[in-house]
PAKEPA-277721 format. One record per atom (N, C-alpha, C, O): residue number from 0; x, y, z; atom name; residue in three letters. Coordinates in nm, 2 decimals, decimal comma. Each point is the difference from the previous one (the first is absolute). Example, Ala and Ser with C-alpha at 12.3 -4.5 7.8 and 13.67 -1.06 7.14 Angstrom:
// residues 2
+------+--------+--------+--------+--------+------+
| zaba |   east |  north |     up | markol | dose |
+------+--------+--------+--------+--------+------+
|    0 |   1,32 |  -0,57 |   0,78 |      N |  ala |
|    0 |  -0,09 |   0,12 |   0,00 |     CA |  ala |
|    0 |   0,09 |   0,12 |   0,00 |      C |  ala |
|    0 |   0,10 |   0,00 |   0,07 |      O |  ala |
|    1 |  -0,14 |   0,11 |  -0,14 |      N |  ser |
|    1 |   0,09 |   0,11 |   0,00 |     CA |  ser |
|    1 |  -0,08 |   0,11 |   0,08 |      C |  ser |
|    1 |   0,05 |   0,11 |   0,01 |      O |  ser |
+------+--------+--------+--------+--------+------+
// end
This chain:
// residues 83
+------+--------+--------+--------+--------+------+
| zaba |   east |  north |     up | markol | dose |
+------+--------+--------+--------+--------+------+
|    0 |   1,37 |   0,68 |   1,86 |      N |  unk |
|    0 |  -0,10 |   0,02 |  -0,10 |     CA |  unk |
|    0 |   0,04 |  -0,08 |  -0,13 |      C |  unk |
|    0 |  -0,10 |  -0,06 |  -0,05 |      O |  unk |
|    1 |   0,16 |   0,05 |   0,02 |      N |  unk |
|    1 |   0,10 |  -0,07 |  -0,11 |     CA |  unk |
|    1 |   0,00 |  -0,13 |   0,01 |      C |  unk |
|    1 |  -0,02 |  -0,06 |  -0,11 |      O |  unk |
|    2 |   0,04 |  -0,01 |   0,24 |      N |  unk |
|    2 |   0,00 |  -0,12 |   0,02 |     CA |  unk |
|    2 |  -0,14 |  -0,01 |   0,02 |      C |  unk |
|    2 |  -0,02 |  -0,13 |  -0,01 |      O |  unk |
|    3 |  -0,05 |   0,16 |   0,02 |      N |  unk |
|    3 |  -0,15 |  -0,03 |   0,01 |     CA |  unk |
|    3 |  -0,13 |  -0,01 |  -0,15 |      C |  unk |
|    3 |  -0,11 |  -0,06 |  -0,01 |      O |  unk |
|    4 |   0,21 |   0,17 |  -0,08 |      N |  unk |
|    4 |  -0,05 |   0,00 |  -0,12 |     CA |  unk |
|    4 |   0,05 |  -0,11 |  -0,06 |      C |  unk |
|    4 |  -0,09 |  -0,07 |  -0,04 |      O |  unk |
|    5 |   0,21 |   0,02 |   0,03 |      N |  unk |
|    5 |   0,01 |  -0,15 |  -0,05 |     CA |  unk |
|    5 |   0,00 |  -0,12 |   0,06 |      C |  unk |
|    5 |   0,05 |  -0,10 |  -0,04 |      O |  unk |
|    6 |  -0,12 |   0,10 |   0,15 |      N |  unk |
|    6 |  -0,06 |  -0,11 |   0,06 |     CA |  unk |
|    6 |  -0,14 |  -0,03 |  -0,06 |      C |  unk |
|    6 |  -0,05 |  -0,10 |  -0,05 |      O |  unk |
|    7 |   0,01 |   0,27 |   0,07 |      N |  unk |
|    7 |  -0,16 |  -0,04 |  -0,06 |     CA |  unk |
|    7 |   0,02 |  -0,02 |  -0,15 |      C |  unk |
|    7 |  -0,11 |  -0,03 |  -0,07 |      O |  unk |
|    8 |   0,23 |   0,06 |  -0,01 |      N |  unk |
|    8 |  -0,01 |  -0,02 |  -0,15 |     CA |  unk |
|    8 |  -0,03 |  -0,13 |  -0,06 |      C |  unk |
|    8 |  -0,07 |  -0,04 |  -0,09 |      O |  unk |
|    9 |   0,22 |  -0,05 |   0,23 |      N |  unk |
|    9 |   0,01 |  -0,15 |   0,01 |     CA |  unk |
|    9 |  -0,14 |  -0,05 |  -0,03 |      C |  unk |
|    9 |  -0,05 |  -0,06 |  -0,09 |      O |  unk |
|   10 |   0,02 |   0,11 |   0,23 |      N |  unk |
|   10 |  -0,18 |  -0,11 |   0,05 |     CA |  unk |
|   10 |  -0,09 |   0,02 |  -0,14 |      C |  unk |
|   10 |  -0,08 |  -0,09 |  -0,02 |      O |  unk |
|   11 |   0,08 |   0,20 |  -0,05 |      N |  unk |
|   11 |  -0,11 |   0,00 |  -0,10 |     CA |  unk |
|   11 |   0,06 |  -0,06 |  -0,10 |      C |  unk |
|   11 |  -0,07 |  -0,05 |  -0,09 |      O |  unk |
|   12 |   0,20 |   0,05 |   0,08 |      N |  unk |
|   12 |   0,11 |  -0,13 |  -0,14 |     CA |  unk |
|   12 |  -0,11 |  -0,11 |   0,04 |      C |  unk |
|   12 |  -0,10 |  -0,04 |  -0,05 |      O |  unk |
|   13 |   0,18 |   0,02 |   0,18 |      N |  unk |
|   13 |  -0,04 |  -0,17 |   0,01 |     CA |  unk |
|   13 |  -0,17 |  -0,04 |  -0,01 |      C |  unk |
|   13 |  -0,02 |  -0,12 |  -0,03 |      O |  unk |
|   14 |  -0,09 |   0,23 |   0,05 |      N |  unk |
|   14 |  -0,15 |  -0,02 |  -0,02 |     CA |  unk |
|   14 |   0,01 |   0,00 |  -0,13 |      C |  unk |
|   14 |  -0,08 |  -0,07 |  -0,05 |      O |  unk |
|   15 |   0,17 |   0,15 |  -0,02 |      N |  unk |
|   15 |  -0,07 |   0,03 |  -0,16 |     CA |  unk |
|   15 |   0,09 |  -0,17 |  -0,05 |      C |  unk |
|   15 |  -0,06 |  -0,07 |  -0,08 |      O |  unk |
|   16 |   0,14 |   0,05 |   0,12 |      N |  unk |
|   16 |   0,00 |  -0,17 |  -0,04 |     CA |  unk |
|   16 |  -0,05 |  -0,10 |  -0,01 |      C |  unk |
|   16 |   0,02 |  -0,09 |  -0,09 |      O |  unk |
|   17 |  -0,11 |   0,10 |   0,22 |      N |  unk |
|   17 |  -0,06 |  -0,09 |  -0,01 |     CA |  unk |
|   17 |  -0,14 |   0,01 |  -0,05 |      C |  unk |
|   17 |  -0,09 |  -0,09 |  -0,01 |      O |  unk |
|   18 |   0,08 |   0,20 |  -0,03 |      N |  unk |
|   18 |  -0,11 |   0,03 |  -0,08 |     CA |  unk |
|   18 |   0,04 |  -0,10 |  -0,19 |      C |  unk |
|   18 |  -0,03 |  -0,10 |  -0,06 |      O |  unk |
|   19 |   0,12 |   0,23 |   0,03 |      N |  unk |
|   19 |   0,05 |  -0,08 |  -0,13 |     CA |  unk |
|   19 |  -0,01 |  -0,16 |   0,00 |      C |  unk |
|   19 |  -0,06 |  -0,07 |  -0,08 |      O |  unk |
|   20 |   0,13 |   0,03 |   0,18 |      N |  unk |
|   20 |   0,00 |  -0,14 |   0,00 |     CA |  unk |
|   20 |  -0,11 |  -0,06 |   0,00 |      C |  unk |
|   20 |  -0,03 |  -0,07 |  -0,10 |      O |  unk |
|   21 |  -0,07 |   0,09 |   0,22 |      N |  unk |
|   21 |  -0,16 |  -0,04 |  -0,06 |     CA |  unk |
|   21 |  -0,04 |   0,02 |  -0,14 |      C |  unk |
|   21 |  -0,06 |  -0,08 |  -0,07 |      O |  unk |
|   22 |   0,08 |   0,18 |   0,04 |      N |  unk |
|   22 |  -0,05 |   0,07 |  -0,13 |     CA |  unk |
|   22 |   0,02 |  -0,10 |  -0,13 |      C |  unk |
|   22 |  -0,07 |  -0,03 |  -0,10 |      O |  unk |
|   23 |   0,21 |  -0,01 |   0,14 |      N |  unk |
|   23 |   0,06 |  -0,12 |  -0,16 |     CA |  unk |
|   23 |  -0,04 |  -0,13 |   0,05 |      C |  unk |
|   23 |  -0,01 |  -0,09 |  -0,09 |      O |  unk |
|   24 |  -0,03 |   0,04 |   0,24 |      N |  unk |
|   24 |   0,00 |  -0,10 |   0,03 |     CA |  unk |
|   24 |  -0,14 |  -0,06 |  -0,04 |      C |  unk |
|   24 |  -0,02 |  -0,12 |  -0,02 |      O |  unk |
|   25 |  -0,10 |   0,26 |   0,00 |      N |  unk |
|   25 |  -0,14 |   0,01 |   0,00 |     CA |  unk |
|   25 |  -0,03 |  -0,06 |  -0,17 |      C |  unk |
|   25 |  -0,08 |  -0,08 |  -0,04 |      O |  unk |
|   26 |   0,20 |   0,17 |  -0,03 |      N |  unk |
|   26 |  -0,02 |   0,03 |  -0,17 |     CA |  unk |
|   26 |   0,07 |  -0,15 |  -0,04 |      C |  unk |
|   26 |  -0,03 |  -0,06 |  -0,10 |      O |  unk |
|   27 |   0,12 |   0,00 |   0,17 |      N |  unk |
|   27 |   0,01 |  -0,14 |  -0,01 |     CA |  unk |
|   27 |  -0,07 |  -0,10 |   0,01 |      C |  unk |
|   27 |   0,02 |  -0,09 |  -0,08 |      O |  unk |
|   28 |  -0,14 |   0,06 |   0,20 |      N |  unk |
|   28 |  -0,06 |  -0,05 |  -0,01 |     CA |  unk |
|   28 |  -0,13 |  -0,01 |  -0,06 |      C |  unk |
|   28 |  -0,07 |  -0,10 |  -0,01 |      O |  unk |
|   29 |   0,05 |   0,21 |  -0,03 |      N |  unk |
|   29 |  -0,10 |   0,07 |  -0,08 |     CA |  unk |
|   29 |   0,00 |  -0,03 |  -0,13 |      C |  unk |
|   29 |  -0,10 |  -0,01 |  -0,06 |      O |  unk |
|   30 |   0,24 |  -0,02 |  -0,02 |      N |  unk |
|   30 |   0,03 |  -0,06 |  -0,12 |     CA |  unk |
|   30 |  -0,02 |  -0,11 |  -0,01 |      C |  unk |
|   30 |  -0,06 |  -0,06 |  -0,09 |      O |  unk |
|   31 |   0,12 |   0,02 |   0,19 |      N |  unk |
|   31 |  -0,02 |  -0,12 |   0,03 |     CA |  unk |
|   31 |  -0,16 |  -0,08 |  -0,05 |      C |  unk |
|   31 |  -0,03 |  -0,09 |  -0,08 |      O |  unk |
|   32 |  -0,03 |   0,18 |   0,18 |      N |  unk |
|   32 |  -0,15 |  -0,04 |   0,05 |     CA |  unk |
|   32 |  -0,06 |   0,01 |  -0,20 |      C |  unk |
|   32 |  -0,05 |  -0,07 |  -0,08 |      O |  unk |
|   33 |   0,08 |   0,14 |   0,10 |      N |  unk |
|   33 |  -0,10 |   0,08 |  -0,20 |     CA |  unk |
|   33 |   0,07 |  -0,15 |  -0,06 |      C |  unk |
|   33 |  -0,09 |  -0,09 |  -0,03 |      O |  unk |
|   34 |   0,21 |   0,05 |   0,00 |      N |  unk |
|   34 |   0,02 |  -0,15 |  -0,12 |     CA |  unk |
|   34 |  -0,07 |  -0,07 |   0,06 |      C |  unk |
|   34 |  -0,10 |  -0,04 |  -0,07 |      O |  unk |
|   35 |   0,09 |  -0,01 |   0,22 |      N |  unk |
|   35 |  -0,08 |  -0,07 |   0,03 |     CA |  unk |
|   35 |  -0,16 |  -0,03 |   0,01 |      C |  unk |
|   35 |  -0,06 |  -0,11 |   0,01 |      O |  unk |
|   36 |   0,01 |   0,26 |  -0,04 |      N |  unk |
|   36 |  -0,17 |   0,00 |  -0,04 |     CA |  unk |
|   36 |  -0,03 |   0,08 |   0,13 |      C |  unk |
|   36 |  -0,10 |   0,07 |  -0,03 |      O |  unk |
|   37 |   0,13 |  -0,05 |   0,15 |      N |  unk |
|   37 |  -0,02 |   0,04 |   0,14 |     CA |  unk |
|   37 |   0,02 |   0,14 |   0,00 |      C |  unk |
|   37 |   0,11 |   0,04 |  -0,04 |      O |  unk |
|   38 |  -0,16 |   0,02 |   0,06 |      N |  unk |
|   38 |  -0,06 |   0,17 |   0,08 |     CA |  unk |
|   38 |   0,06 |   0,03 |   0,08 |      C |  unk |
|   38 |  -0,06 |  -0,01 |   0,11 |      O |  unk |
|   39 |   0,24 |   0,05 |  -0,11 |      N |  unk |
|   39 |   0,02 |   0,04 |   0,09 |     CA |  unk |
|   39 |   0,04 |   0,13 |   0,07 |      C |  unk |
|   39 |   0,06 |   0,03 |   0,10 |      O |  unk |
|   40 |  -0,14 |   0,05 |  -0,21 |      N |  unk |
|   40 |   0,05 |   0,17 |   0,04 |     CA |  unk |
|   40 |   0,13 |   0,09 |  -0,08 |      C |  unk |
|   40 |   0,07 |   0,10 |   0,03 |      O |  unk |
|   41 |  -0,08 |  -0,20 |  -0,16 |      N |  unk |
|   41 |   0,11 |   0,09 |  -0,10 |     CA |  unk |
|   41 |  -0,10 |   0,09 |  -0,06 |      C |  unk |
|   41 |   0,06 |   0,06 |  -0,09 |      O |  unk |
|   42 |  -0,15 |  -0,02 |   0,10 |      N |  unk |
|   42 |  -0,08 |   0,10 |  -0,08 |     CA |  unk |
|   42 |   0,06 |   0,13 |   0,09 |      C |  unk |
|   42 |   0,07 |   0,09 |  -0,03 |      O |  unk |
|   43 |  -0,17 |  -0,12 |   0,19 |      N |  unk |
|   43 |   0,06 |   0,08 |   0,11 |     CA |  unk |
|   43 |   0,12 |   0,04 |   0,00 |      C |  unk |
|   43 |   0,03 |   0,11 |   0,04 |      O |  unk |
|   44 |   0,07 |  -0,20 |  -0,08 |      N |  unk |
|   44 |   0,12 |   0,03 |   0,06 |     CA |  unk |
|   44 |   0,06 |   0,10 |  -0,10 |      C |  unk |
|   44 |   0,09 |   0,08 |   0,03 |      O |  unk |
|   45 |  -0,16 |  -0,08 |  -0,18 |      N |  unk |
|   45 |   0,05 |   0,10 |  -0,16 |     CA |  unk |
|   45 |  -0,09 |   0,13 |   0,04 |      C |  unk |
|   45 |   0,01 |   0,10 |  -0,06 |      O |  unk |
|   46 |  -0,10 |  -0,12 |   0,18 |      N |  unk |
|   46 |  -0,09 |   0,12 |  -0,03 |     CA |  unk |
|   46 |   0,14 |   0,12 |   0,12 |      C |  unk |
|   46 |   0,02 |   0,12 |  -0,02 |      O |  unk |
|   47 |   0,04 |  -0,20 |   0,12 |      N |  unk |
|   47 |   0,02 |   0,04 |   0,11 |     CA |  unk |
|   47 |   0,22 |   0,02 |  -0,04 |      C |  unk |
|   47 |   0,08 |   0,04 |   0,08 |      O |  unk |
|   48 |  -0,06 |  -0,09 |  -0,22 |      N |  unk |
|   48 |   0,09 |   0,00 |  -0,01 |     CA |  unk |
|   48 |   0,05 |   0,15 |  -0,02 |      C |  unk |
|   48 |   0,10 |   0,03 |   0,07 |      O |  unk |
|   49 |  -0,16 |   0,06 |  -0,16 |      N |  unk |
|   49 |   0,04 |   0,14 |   0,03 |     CA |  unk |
|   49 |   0,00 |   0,07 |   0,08 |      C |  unk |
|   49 |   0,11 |   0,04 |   0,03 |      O |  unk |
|   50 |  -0,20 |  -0,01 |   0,04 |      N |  unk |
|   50 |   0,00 |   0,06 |   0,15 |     CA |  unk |
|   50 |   0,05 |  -0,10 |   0,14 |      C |  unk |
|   50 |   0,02 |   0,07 |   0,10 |      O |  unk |
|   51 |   0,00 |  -0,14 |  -0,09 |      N |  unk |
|   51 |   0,05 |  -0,08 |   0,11 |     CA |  unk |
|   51 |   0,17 |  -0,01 |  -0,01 |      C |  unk |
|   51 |   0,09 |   0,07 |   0,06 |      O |  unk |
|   52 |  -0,10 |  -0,18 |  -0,16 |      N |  unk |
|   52 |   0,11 |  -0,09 |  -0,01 |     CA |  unk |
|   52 |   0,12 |   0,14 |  -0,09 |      C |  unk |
|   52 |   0,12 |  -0,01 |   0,03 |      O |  unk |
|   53 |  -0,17 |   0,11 |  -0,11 |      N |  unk |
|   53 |   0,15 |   0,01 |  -0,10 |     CA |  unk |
|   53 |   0,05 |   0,13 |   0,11 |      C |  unk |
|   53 |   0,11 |   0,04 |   0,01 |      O |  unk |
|   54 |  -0,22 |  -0,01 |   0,06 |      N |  unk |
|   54 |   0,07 |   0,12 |   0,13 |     CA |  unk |
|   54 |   0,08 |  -0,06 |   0,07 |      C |  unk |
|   54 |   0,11 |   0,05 |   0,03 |      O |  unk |
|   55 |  -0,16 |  -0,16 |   0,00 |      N |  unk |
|   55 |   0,06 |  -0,07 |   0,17 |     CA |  unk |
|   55 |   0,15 |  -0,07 |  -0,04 |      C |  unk |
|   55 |   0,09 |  -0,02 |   0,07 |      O |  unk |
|   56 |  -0,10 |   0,01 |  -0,24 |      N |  unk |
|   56 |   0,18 |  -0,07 |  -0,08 |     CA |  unk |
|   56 |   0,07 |   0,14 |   0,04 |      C |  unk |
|   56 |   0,12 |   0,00 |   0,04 |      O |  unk |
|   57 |  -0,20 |   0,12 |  -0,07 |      N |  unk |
|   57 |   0,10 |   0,11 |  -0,05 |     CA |  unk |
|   57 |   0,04 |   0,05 |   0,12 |      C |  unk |
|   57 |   0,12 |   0,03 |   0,02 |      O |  unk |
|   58 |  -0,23 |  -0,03 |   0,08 |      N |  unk |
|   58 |   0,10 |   0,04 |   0,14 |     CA |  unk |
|   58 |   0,06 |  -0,05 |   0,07 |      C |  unk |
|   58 |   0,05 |   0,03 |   0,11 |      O |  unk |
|   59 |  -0,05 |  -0,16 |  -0,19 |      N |  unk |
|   59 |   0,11 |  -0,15 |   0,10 |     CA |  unk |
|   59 |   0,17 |   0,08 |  -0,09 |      C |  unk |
|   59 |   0,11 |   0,05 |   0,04 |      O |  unk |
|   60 |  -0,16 |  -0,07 |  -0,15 |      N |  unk |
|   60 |   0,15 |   0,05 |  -0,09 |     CA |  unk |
|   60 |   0,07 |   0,12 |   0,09 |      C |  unk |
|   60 |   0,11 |   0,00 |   0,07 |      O |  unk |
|   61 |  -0,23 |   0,09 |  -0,10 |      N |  unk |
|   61 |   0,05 |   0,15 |   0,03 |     CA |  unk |
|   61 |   0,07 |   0,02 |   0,17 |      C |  unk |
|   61 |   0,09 |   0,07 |   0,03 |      O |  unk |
|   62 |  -0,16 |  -0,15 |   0,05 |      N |  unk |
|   62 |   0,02 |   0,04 |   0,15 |     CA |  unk |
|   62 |   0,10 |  -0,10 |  -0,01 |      C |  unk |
|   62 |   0,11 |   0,04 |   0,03 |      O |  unk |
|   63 |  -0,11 |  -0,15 |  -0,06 |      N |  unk |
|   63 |   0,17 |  -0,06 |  -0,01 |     CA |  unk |
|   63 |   0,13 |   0,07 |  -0,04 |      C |  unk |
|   63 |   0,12 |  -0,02 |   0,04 |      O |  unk |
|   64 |  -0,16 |   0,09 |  -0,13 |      N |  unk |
|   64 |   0,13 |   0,08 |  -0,09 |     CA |  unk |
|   64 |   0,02 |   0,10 |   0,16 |      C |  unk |
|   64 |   0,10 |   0,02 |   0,07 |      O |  unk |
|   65 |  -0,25 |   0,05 |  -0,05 |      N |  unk |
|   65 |   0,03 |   0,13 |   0,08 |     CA |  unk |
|   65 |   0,11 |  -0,06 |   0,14 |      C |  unk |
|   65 |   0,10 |   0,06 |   0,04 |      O |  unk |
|   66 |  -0,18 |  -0,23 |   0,03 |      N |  unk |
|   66 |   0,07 |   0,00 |   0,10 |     CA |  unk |
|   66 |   0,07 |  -0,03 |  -0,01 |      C |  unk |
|   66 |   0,04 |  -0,05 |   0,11 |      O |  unk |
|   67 |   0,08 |   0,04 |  -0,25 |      N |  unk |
|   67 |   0,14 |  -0,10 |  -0,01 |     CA |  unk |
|   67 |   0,07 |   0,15 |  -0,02 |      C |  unk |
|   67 |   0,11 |   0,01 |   0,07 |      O |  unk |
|   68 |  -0,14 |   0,10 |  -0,14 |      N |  unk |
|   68 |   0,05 |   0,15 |  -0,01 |     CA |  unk |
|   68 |   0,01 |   0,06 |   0,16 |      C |  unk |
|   68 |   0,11 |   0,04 |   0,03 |      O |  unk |
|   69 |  -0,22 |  -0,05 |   0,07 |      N |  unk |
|   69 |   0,04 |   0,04 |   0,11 |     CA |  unk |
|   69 |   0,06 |  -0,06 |   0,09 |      C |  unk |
|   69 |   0,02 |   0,05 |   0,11 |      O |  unk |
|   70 |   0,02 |  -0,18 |  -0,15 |      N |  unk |
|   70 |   0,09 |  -0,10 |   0,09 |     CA |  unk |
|   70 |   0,12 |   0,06 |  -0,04 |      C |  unk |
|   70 |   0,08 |   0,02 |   0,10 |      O |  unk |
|   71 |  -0,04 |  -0,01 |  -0,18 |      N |  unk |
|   71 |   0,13 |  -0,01 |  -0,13 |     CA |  unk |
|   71 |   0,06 |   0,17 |   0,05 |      C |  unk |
|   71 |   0,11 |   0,04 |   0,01 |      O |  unk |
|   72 |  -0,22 |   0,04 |   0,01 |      N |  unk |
|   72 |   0,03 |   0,13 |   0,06 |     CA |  unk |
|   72 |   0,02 |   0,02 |   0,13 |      C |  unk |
|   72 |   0,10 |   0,07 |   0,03 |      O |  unk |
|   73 |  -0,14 |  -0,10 |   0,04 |      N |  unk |
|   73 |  -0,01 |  -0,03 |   0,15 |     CA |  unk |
|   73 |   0,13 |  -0,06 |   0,04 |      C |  unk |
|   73 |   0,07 |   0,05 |   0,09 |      O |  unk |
|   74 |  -0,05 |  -0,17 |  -0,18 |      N |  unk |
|   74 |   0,17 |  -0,05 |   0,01 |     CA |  unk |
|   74 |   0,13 |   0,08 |  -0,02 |      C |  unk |
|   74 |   0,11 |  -0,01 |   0,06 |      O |  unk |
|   75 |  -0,15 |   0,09 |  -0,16 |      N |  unk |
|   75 |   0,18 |   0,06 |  -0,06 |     CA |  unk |
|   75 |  -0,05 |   0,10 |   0,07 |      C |  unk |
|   75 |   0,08 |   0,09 |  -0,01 |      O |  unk |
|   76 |  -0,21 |  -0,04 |   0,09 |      N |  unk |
|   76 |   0,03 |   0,13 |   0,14 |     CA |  unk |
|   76 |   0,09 |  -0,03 |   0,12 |      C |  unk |
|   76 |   0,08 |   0,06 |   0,06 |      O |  unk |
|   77 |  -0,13 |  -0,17 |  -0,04 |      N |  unk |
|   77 |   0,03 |  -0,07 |   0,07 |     CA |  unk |
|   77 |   0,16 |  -0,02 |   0,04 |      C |  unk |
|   77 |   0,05 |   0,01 |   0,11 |      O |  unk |
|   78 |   0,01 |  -0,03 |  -0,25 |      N |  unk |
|   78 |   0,13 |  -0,05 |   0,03 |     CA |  unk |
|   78 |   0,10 |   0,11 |  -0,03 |      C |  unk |
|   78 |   0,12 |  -0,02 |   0,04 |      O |  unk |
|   79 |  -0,15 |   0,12 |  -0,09 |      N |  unk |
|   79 |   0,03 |   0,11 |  -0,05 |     CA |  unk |
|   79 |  -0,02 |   0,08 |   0,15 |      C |  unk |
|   79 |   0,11 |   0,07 |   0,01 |      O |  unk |
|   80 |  -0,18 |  -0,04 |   0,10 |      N |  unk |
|   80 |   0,00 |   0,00 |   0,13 |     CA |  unk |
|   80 |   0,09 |  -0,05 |   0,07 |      C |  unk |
|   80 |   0,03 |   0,07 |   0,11 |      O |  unk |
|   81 |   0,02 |  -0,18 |  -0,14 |      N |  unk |
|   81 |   0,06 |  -0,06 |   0,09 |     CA |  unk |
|   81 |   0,20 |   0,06 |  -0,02 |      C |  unk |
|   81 |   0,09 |   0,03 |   0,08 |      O |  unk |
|   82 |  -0,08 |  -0,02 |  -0,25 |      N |  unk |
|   82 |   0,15 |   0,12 |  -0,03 |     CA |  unk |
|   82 |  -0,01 |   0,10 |   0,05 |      C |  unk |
|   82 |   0,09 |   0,09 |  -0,01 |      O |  unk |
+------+--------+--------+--------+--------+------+
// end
């Protein structure tokens, strides 16, 4: 059970990264696009910045901290088992 909850914690890290990553990759070129005169979806991307993007930072933070706390616990059970 355990090993299965942080497998799936993993798999949704690594989705919610690559979300973030689109996300700054999108607002980069979107800056881009606006000095240059070109429409590229920074309006969209400020409308989509509260509800999308500052969740998807907080649970990249948060489920990072969570799966480095149950790695970190998991270990000193571990070895503490083994005395």
């Amino acid at each position: 059970m355990k090993d299965k909850l942080i497998n799936w914690l993993d798999t949704f890290l690594v989705v919610d990264v690559f979300l973030v990553i689109i996300g700054f990759a999108w607002f980069a070129i979107a800056v881009i696009g606006r000095y240059s005169g070109v429409s590229l979806g920074l309006d969209l991307w400020h409308r989509l910045w509260e509800p999308v993007f500052t969740p998807a930072i907080g649970i990249l933070m948060g489920g990072a901290i969570l799966s480095g706390i149950i790695k970190q616990i998991t270990k000193w059970l571990n070895s503490s088992n083994r005395e």
